[in-house]
C-alpha positions as CSV (number, residue, x, y, z in Angstrom):
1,X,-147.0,24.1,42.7
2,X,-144.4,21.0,42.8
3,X,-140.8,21.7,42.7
4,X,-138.6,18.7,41.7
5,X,-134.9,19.4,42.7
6,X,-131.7,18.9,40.8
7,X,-128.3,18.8,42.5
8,X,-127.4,21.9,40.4
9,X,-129.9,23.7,42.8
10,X,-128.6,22.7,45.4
11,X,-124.8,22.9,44.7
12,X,-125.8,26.4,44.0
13,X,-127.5,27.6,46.9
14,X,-131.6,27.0,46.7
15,X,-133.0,26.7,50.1
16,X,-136.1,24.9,49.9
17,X,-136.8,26.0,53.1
18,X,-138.1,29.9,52.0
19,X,-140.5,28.2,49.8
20,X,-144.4,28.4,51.0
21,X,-147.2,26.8,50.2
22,X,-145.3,24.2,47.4
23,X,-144.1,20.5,47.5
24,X,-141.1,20.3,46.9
25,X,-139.4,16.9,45.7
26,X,-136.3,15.0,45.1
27,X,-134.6,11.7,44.9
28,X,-131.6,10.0,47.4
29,X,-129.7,10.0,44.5
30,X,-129.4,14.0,44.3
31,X,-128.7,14.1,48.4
32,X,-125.7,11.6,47.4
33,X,-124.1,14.1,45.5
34,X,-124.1,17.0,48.2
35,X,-120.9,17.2,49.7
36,X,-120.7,20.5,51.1
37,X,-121.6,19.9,54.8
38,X,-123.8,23.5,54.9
39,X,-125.9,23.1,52.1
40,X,-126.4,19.4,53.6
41,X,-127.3,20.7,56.4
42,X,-130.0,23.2,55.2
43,X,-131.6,20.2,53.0
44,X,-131.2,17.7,56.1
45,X,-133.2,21.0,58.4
46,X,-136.0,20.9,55.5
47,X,-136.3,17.6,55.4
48,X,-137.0,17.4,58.9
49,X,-139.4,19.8,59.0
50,X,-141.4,18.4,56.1
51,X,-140.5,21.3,53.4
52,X,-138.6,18.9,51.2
53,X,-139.7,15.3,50.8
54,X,-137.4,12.4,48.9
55,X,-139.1,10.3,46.8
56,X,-138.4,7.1,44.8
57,X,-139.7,6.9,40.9
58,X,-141.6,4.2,39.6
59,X,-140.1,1.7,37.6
60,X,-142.3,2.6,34.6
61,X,-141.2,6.4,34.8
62,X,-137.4,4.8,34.5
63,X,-137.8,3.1,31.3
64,X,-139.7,6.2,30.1
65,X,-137.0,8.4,30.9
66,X,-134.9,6.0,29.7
67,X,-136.2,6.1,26.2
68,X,-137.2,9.6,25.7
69,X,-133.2,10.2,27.0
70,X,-132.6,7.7,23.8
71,X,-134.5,9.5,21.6
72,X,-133.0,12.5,22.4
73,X,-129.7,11.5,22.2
74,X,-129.0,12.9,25.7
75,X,-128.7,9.2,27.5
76,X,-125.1,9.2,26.9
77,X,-124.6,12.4,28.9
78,X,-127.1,11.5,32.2
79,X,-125.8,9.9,35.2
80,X,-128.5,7.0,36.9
81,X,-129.1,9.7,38.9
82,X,-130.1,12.2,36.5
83,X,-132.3,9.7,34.9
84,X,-134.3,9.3,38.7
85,X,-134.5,12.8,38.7
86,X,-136.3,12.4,35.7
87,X,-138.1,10.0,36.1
88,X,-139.6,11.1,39.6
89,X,-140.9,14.1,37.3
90,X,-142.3,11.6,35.3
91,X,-144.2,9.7,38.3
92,X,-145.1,13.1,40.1
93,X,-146.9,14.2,36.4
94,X,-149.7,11.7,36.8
95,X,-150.9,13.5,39.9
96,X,-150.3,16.8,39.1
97,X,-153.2,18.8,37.4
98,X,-153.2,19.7,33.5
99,X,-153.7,23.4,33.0
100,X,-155.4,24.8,30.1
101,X,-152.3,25.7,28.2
102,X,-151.5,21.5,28.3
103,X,-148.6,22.5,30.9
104,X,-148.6,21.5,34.5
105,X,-147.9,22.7,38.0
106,X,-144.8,20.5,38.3
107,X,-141.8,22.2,37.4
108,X,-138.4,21.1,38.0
109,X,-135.1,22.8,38.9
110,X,-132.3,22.1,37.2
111,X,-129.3,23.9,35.1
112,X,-128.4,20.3,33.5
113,X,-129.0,21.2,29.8
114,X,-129.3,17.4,29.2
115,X,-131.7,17.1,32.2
116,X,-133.6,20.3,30.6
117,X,-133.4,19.0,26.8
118,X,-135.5,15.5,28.0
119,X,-138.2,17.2,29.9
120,X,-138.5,19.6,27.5
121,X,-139.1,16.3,25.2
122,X,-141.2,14.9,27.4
123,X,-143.3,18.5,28.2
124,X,-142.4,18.5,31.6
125,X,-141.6,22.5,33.0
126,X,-138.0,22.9,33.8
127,X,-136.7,26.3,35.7
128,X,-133.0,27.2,35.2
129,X,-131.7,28.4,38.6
130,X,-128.6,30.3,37.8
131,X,-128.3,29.6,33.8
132,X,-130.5,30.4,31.0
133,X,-131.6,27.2,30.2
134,X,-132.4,25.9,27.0
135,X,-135.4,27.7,24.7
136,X,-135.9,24.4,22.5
137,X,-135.7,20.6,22.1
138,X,-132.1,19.2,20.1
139,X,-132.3,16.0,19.2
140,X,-128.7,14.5,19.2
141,X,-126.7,12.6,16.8
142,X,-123.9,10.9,18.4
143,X,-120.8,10.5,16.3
144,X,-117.2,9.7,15.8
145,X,-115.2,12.7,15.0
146,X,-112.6,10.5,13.4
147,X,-114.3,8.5,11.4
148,X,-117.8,10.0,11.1
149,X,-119.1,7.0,12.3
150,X,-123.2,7.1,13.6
151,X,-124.2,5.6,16.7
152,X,-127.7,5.3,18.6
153,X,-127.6,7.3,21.4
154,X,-127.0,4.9,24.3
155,X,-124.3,4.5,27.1
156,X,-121.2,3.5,24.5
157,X,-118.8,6.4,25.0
158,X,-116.1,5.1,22.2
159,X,-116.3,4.3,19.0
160,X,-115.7,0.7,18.2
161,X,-113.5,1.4,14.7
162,X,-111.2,4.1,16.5
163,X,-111.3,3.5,20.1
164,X,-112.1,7.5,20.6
165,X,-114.4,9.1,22.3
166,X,-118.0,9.9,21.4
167,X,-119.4,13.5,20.4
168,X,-122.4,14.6,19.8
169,X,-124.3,17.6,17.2
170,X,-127.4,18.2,17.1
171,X,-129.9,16.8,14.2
172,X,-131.6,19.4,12.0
């Protein structure tokens, strides 16, 4: 099995380093945002001794998770580094075998709901550590709650009319 690691995991409490017989994955970007000196610590042990390895998406798995965050409606709401994260799921998918069931043996770790709404678009496994997770896909419509006013799902965070900021409901 693959593991790809969000900073949610992390933050709260996975240790990579109890996990056998896996590869387990995740971008510089997600070490960034560890600040307790601990839990860097354990990751900085496993990466040491091979148990967690950081790896760098391709630029075509960026503009894929790019778009499917657009299409989603979720881009908005993902840091650069959540979009990494998904797109090193995105590169790690092309050499991971297909089961019969059309899912994979990549799965990744996150409690992002955002994170977990584009994989689930894209039909990449996700795992919820300490949080449900999400059951299905939403696609989002973003909006102004002012003025109702539509807008395509990328990084603008205030309407242009009103000068307020963005919302989002989901799309039936």
């Amino acid at each position: 099995m693959i593991y790809v690691f969000d900073t949610s995991a992390f933050i709260k409490g996975m240790d990579v380093n109890v996990i056998d017989q896996s590869r387990c994955y995740t971008t510089d970007g997600v070490l960034s945002e560890i600040k307790n000196s601990f839990k860097r610590q354990r990751i900085d042990i496993s990466i040491q001794s091979r148990k967690l390895i950081i790896a760098s998406p391709s630029l075509e798995a960026v503009r894929k998770a790019k778009q499917a965050a657009l299409q989603s409606g979720d881009l908005p709401f993902l840091s650069s580094v959540d979009i990494d994260l998904i797109a090193l799921a995105i590169t790690l998918t092309t050499d991971v075998i297909e089961l019969a069931d059309n899912t994979s043996l990549l799965e990744v770790i996150t409690d992002d709901y955002s994170i977990q709404n584009v994989l689930k678009h894209l039909n990449i496994r996700i795992h919820s550590f300490m949080q449900k997770g999400i059951r299905d896909f939403i696609r989002w419509e973003i909006y102004c709650p002012v003025c109702n006013k539509i807008y395509k799902a990328d990084k603008n965070n205030y309407c242009t009319d009103c000068e307020v900021k963005l919302k989002r409901r989901p799309i039936q």
